[in-house]
C-alpha positions in Angstrom: 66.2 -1.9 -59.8 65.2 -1.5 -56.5 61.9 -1.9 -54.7 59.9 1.5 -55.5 56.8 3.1 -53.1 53.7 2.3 -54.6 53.8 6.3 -55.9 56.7 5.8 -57.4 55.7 2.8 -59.0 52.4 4.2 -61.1 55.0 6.7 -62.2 57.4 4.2 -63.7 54.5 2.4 -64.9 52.2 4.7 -66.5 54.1 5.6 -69.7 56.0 2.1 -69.9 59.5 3.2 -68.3 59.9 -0.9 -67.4 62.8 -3.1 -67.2 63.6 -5.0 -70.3 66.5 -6.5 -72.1 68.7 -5.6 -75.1 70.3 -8.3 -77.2 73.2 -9.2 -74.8 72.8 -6.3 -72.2 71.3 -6.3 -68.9 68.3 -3.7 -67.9 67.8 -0.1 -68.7 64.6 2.2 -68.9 63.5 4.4 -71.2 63.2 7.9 -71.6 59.7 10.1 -71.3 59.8 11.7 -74.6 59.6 10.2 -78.4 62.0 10.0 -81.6 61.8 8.8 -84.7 63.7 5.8 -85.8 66.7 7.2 -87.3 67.6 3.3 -88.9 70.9 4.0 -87.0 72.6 3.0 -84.0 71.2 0.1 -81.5 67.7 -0.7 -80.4 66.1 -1.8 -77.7 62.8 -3.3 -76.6 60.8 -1.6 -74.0 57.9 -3.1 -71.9 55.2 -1.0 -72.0 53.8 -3.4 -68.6 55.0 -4.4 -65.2 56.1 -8.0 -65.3 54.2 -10.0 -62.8 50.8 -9.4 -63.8 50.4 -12.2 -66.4 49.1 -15.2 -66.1 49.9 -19.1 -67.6 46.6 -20.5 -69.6 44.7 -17.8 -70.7 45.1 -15.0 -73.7 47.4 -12.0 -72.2 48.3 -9.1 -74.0 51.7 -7.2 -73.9 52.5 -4.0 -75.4 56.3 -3.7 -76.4 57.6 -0.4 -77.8 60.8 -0.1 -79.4 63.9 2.4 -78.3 66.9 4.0 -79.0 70.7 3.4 -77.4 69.6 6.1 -74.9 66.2 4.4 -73.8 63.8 6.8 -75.5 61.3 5.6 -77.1 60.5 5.7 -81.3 57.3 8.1 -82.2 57.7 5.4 -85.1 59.0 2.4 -86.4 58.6 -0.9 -88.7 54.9 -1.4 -89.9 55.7 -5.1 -87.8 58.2 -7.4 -86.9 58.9 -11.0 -86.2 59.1 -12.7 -82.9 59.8 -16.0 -81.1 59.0 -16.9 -77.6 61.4 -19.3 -75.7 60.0 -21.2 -72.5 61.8 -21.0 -68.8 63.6 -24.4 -71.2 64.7 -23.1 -73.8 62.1 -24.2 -76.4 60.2 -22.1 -78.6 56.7 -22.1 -77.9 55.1 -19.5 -80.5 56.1 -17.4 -83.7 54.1 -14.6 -84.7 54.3 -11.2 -85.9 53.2 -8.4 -84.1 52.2 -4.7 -86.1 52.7 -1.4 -85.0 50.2 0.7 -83.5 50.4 4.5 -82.9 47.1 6.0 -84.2 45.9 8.9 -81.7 49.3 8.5 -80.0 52.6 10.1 -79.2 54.2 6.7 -80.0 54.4 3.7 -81.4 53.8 0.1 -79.4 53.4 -3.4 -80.9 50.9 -5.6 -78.8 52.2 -9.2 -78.2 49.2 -11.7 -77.9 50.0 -14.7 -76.2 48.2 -17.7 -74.4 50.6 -20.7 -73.0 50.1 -22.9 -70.4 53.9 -22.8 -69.5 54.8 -20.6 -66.3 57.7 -19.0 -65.3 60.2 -16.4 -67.1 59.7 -16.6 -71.0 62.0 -14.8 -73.4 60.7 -12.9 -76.5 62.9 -12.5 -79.3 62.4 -10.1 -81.8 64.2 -9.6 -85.4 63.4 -5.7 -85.6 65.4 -4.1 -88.6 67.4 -6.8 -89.1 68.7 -6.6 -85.8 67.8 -9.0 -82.8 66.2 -7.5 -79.7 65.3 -9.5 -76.5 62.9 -9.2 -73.5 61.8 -11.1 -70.6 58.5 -11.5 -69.0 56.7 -13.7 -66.3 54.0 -16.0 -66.7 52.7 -17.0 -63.5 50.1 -19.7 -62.2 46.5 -18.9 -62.2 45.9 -19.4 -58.3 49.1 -16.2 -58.1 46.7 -14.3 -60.6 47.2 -10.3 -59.8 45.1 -8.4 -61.4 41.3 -9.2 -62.8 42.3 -10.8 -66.4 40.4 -12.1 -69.4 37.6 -14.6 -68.3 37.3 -13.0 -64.7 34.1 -11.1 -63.7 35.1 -7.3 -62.9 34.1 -7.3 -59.6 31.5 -4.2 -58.8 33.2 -1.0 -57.0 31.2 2.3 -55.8 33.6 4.7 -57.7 33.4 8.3 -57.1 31.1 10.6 -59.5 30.0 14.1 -59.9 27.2 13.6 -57.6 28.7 11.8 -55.4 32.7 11.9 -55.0 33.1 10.2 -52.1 35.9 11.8 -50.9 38.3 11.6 -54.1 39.2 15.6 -55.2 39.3 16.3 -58.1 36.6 13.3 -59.9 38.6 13.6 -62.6 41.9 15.6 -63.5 41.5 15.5 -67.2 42.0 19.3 -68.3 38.1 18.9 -69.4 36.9 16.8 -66.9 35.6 13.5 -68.7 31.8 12.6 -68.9 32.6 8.9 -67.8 31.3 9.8 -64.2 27.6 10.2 -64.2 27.3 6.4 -62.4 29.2 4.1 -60.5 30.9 1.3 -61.7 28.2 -1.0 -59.7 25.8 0.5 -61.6 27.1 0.6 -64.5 27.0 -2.9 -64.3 24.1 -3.5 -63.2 23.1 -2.2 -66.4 23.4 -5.5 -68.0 25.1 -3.7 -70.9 29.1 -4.3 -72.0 31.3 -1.6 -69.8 34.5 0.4 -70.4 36.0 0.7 -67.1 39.3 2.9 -67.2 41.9 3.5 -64.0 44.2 6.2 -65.2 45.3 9.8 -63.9 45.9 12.6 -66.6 47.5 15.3 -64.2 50.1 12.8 -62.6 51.2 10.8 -65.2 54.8 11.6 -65.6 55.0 10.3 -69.0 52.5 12.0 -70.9 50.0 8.3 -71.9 47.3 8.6 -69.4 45.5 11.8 -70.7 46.0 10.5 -74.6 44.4 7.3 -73.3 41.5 8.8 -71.5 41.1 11.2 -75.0 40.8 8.1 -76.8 38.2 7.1 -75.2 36.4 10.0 -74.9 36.5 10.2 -78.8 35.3 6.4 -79.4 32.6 7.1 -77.1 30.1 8.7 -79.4 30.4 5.4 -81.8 29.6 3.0 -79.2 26.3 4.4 -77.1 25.4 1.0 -75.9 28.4 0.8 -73.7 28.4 1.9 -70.4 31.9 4.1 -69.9 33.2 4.8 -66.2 36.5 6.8 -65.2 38.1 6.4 -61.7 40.4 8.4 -60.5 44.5 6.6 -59.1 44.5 9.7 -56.5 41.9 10.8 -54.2 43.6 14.1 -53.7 44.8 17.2 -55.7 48.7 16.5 -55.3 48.7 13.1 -56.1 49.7 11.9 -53.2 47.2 9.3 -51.3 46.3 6.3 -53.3 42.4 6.4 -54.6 39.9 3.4 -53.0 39.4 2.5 -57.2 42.9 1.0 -57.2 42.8 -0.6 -54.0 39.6 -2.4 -55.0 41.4 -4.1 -58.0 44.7 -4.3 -56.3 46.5 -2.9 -59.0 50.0 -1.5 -59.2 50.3 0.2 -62.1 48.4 2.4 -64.5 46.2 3.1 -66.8 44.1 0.2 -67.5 41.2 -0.5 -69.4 38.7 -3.3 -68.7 36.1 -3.8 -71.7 33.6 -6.6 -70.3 30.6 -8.2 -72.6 27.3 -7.1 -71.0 27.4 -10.7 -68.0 30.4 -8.2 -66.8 32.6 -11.2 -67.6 36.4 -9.5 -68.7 36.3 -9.8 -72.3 40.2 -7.4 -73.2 42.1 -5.5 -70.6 44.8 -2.7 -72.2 47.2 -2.1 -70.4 49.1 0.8 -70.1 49.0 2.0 -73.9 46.6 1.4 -76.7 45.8 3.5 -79.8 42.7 4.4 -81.2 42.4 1.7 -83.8 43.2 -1.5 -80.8 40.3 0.4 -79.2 38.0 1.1 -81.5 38.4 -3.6 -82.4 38.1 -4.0 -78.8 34.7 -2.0 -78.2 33.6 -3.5 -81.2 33.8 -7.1 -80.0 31.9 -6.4 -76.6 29.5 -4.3 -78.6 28.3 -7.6 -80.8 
């Protein structure tokens, strides 16, 4: 795949349609719609992430969705499967099992957790079916950290609200606007209480995740009043077109993320790119405690 405009790339990654490998085949990406597994024909594992963004020594999470010979992705699939991950050596460095989540959602993703202190390319292997699925991905060192992970303090940003939208049209392009922007995120944090902090773009997602996200979180809202809940914005105009100040801030290159800090603003989860109602509703509950 070649390089991709940073437009191009929130497109590719906001539904997941990311480079990963098939048992024995090279790269392909899937598909923007959903089917259900058919127990025919081959598989493949998708990467619902960018690769890159992951770092060596601290817990990372990695959503993998599952695929059909044409790259679409299952609305379903296996309550779990097994998994091995194999060091840039060769040696396998974890075995786990990872479960399906879909609830809320269009389809289904299983979340990888992993922590190693190893960097470079890893390879997970999966026995999904009966069949054996592969995939790459990149751990890097912790002074080539990208994006604000677990452990890092989410750094305060003036993010556009109702009252004051600082130059970003629409505040929010959710069909029914969202009520996460009342406050800043420098406010919200200055709260001293845990906050949900979502970057994600309804209208211009090409894949159809960011809006079922943001719903999500509308919804788990009501259980969790003493969270502080902001929504920013990936554009700052209507067409989509010029990249928001929110994303420069983080320096991110893909979307939607979620960061769920404790109420010291300290990262406690970051979801990336896909999560379902009941990842979300164990993830509020922990910076909730």
């Amino acid at each position: 795949m070649g390089p991709l405009s940073r437009r191009g790339f929130f497109a590719v990654s906001a539904g997941g349609l990311l480079v990963a490998c098939t048992s024995g085949s090279g790269s392909a990406e899937s598909g923007t719609g959903a089917r259900s597994a058919s127990g025919q024909g081959p598989l493949a594992l998708i990467r619902y992430f960018p690769d890159q963004i992951h770092v060596a020594g601290r817990p990372e999470r990695l959503p993998f969705g599952i695929a059909d010979a044409e790259g679409v992705p299952l609305s379903d699939g296996p309550d779990s499967f097994s998994y091995t991950v194999s060091d840039p050596a060769g040696a396998t460095v974890l075995s786990a099992t990872a479960s399906r989540h879909r609830e809320g959602l269009p389809r289904a993703y299983y979340p990888v957790e992993v922590d190693l202190p190893g960097t470079g390319v890893h390879v997970l292997r999966a026995t999904v079916d009966g069949r054996q699925l592969e995939s790459l991905f990149t751990l890097n060192p912790a002074r080539a950290a990208g994006p604000v992970g677990v452990g890092d303090r989410l750094p305060p940003f003036a993010t556009p609200t109702t009252g004051d939208p600082r130059g970003v049209d629409p505040v929010c392009t959710r069909p029914e606007p969202c009520p996460f922007h009342r406050r800043t995120l420098t406010e919200a944090l200055a709260t001293g209480r845990p906050v949900a902090y979502l970057v994600g773009t309804p209208a211009h997602c090409q894949t159809g995740i960011c809006g079922p996200v943001l719903d999500l979180l509308v919804d788990a809202a009501t259980s969790f009043p003493g969270v502080e809940f902001v929504h920013a914005e990936v554009f700052s105009d209507p067409d989509g077109r010029k990249v928001a100040p929110a994303v420069d801030a983080l320096g991110l290159d893909y979307e939607p993320v979620l960061y769920l800090t404790g109420a010291d603003g300290v990262v406690r989860s970051r979801l990336d790119i896909i999560y379902d109602m009941a990842e979300l509703r164990s993830a509020m509950t922990s910076i909730s405690r």
